[in-house]
C-alpha positions as a Markdown table, in Angstrom:
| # | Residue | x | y | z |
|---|---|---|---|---|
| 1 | Unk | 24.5 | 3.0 | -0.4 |
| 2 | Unk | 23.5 | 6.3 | -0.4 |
| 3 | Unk | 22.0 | 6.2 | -4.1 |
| 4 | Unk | 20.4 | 3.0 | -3.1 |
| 5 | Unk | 18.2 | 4.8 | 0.2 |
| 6 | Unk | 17.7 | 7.9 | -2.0 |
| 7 | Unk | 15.7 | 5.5 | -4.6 |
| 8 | Unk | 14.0 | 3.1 | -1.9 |
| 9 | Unk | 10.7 | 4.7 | -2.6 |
| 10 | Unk | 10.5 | 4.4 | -6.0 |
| 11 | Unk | 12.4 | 0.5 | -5.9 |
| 12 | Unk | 9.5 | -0.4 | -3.5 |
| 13 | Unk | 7.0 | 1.0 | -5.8 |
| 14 | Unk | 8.1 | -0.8 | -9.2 |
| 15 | Unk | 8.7 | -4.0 | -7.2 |
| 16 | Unk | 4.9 | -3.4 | -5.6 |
| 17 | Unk | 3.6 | -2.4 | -9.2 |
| 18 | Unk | 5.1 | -5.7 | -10.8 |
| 19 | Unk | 3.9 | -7.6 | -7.7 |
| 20 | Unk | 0.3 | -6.4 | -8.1 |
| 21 | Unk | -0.1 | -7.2 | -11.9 |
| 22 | Unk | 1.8 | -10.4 | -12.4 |
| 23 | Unk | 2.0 | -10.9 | -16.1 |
| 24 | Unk | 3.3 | -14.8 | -17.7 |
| 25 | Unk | 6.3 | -15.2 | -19.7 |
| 26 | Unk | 6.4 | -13.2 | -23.1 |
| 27 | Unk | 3.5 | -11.2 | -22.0 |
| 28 | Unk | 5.2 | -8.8 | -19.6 |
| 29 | Unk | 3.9 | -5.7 | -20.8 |
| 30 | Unk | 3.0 | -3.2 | -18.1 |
| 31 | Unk | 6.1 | -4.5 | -16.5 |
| 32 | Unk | 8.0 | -4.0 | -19.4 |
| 33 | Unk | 6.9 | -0.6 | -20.3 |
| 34 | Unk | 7.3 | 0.5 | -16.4 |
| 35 | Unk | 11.2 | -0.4 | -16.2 |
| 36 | Unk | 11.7 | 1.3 | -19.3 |
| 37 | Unk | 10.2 | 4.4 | -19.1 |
| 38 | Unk | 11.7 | 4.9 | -15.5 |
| 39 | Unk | 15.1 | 4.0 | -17.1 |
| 40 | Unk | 14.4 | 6.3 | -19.7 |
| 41 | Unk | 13.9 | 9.1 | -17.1 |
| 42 | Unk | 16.5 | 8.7 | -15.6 |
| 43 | Unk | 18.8 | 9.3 | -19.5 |
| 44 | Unk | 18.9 | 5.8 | -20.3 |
| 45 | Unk | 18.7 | 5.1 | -24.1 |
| 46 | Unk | 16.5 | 1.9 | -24.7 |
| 47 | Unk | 16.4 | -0.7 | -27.6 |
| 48 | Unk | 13.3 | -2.5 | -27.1 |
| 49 | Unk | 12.2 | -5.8 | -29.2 |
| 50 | Unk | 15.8 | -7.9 | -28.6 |
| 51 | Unk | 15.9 | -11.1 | -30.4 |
| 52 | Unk | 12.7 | -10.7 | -31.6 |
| 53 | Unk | 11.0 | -10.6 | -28.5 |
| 54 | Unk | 8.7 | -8.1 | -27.7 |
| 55 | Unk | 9.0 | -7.2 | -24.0 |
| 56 | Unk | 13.2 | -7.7 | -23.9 |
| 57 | Unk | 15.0 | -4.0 | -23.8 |
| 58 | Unk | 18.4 | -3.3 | -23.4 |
| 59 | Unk | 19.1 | 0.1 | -21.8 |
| 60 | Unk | 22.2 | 2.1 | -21.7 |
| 61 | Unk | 23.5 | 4.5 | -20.3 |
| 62 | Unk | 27.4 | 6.0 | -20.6 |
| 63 | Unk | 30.4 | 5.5 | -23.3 |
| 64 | Unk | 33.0 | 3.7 | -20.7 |
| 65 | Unk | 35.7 | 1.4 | -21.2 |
| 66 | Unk | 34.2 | -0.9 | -18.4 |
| 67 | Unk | 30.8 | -2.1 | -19.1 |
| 68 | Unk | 28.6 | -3.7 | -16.5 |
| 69 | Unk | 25.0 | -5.2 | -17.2 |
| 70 | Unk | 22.3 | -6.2 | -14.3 |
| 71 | Unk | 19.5 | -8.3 | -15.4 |
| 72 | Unk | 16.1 | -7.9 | -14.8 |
| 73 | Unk | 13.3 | -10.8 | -14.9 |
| 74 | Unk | 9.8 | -9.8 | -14.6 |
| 75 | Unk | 7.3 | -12.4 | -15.6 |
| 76 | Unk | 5.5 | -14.3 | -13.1 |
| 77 | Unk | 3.9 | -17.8 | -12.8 |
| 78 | Unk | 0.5 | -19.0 | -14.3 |
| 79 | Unk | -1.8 | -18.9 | -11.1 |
| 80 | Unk | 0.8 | -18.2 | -8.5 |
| 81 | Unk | 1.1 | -14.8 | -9.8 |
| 82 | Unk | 5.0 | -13.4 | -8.2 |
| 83 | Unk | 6.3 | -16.7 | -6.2 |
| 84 | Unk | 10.0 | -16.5 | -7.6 |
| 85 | Unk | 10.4 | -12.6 | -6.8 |
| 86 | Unk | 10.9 | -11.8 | -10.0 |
| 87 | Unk | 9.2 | -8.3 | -9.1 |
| 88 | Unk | 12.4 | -7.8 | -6.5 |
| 89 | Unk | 15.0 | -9.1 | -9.2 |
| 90 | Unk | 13.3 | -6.6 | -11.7 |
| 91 | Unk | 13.5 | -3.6 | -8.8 |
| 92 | Unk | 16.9 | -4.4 | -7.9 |
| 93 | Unk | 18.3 | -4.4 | -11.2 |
| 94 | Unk | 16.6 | -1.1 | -11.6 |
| 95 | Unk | 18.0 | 0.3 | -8.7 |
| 96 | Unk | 21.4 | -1.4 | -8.9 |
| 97 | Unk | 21.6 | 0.2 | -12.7 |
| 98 | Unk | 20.2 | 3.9 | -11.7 |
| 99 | Unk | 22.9 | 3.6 | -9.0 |
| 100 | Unk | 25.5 | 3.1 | -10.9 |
| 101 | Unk | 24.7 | 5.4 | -13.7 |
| 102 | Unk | 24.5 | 8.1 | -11.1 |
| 103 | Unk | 27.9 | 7.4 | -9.8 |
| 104 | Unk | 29.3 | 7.3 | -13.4 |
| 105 | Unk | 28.0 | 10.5 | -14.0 |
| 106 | Unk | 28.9 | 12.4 | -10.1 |
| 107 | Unk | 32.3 | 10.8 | -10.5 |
| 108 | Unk | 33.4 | 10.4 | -13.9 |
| 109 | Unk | 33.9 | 7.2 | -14.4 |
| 110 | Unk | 35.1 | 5.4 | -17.4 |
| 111 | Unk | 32.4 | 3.0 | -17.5 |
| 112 | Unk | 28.8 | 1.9 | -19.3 |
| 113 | Unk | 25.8 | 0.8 | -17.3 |
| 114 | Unk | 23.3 | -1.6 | -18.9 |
| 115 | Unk | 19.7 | -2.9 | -17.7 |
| 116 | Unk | 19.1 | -5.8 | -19.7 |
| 117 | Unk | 15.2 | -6.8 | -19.6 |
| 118 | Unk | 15.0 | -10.7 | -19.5 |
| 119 | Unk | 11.6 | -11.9 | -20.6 |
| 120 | Unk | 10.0 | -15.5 | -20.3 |
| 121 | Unk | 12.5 | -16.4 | -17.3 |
| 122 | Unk | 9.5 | -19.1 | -16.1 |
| 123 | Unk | 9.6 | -20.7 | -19.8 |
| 124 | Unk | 12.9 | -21.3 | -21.4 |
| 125 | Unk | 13.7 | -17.8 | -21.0 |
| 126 | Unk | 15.7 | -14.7 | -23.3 |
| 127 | Unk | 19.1 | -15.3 | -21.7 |
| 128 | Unk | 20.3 | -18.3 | -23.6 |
| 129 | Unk | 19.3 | -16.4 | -26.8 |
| 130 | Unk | 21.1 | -13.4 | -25.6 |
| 131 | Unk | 24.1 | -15.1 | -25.4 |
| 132 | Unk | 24.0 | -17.1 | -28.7 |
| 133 | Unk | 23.1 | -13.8 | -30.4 |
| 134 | Unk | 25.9 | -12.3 | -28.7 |
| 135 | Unk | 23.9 | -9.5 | -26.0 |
| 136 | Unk | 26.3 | -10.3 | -23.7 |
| 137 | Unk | 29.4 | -10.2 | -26.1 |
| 138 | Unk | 30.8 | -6.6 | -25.2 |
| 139 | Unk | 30.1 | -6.5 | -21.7 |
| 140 | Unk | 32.6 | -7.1 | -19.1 |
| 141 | Unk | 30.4 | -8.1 | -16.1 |
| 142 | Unk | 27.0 | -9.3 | -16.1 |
| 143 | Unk | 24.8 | -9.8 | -12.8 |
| 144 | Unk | 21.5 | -10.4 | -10.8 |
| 145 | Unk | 20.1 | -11.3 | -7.8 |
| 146 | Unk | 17.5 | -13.4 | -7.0 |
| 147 | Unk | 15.7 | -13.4 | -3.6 |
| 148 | Unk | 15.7 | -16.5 | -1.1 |
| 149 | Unk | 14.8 | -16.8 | 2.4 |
| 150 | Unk | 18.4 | -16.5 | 3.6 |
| 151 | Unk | 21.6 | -15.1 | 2.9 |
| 152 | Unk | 24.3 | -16.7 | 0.7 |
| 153 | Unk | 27.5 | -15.8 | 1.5 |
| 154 | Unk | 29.6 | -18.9 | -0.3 |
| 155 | Unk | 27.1 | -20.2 | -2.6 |
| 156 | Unk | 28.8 | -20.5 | -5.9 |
| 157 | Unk | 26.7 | -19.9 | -9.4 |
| 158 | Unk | 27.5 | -20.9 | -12.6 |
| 159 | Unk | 26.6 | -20.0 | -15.9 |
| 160 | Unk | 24.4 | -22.6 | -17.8 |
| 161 | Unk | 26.5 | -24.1 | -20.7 |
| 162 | Unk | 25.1 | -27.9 | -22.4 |
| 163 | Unk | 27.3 | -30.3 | -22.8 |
| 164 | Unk | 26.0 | -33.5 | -24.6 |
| 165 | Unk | 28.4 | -37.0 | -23.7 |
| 166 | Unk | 28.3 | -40.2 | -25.4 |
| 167 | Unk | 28.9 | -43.4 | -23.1 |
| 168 | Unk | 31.0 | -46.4 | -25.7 |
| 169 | Unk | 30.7 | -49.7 | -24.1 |
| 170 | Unk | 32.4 | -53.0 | -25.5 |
| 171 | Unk | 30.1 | -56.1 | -25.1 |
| 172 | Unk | 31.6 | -59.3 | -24.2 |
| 173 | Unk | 30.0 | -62.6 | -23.0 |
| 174 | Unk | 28.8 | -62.5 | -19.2 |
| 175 | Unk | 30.0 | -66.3 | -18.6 |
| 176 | Unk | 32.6 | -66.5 | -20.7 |
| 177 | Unk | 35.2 | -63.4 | -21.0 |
| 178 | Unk | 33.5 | -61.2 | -18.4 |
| 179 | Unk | 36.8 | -59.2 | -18.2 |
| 180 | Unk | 36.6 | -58.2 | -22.2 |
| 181 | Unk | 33.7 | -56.1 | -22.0 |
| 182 | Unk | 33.4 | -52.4 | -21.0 |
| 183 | Unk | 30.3 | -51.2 | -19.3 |
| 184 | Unk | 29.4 | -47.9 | -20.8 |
| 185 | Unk | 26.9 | -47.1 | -17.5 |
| 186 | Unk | 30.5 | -47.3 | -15.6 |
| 187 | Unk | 31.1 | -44.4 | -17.4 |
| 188 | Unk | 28.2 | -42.5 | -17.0 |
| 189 | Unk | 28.1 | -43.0 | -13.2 |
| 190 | Unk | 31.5 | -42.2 | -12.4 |
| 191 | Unk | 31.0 | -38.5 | -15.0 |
| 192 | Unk | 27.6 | -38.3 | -12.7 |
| 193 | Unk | 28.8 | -38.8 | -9.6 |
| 194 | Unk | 32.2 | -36.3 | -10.7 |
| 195 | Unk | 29.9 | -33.9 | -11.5 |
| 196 | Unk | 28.0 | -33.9 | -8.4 |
């Protein structure tokens, strides 16, 4: 906690910078180029341009056994401007990373610290690429946070993964052998209603 007050002036600033000049997915330039060059500051090595987008960055920082990724989002909505806090998810990644890399380095610990700059997050959104291009694939733990107007203590998150079904039915007369047929919807409500 004490990193986290020691860098509360300069988490309030990016945040407020972000805030102030809400840019739409892909096009998160100044928002972009401001977490990176305070990561880089801070001895952060940055890959810029990941899976071919231009404002993604991976930064790293450390050689550990134990590696640990936050993710921060950044773009805002057409209009709106910053109504999903993506500003506060970019600043506390930020801050959560620079923590952590300062900890690594005052206590010697066996242990990598990524920021992982997720682009696009009000379109489809870099994170499903990530994964199928294998970002993710060497890191132990991935987070984020994303704000809300109250505190979550048991909410549980999953990660996205699609799963397609297909729902086989048997047809049968309605009058005359009711009891042959299958109902595919049957199915479909009970996976549905499973699910839910």
């Amino acid at each position: 906690m004490k990193e986290i007050e020691k860098l509360k002036p300069l988490l309030y600033s990016t945040s407020r910078k972000i805030f102030e000049n809400p840019e739409t997915a892909y096009k998160e330039y100044k928002a972009s180029k401001l977490l990176i060059e305070t990561l880089k500051k801070e001895g952060f090595g940055v890959e810029r341009n990941i899976c071919g987008y231009e404002t993604a960055f991976i930064a790293r920082y450390g050689k550990g056994k134990v590696k640990i990724a936050f993710l921060a989002e950044y773009d805002a909505l057409p209009e709106i401007g910053h109504g999903c806090g993506h500003n506060i998810i970019a600043s506390a990644s930020l801050g959560a990373g620079i923590a952590l890399k300062r900890l690594i380095e005052k206590n010697g610990l066996d242990a990598a610290v990524y920021v992982i700059g997720c682009p696009g997050e009000e379109a489809e959104g870099a994170k499903v690429k990530f994964s199928e291009e294998g970002v993710f694939r060497d890191i132990d733990v991935v987070m984020m946070v994303h704000p809300s107007d109250r505190t979550l203590i048991k909410e549980r998150f999953l990660a996205i993964r699609e799963l397609r079904f297909k729902f086989y039915g048997k047809p049968s007369h309605a009058a005359a052998s009711p009891e042959e047929g299958i109902n595919a919807l049957d199915g479909v409500i009970l996976t549905y209603n499973n699910i839910n």
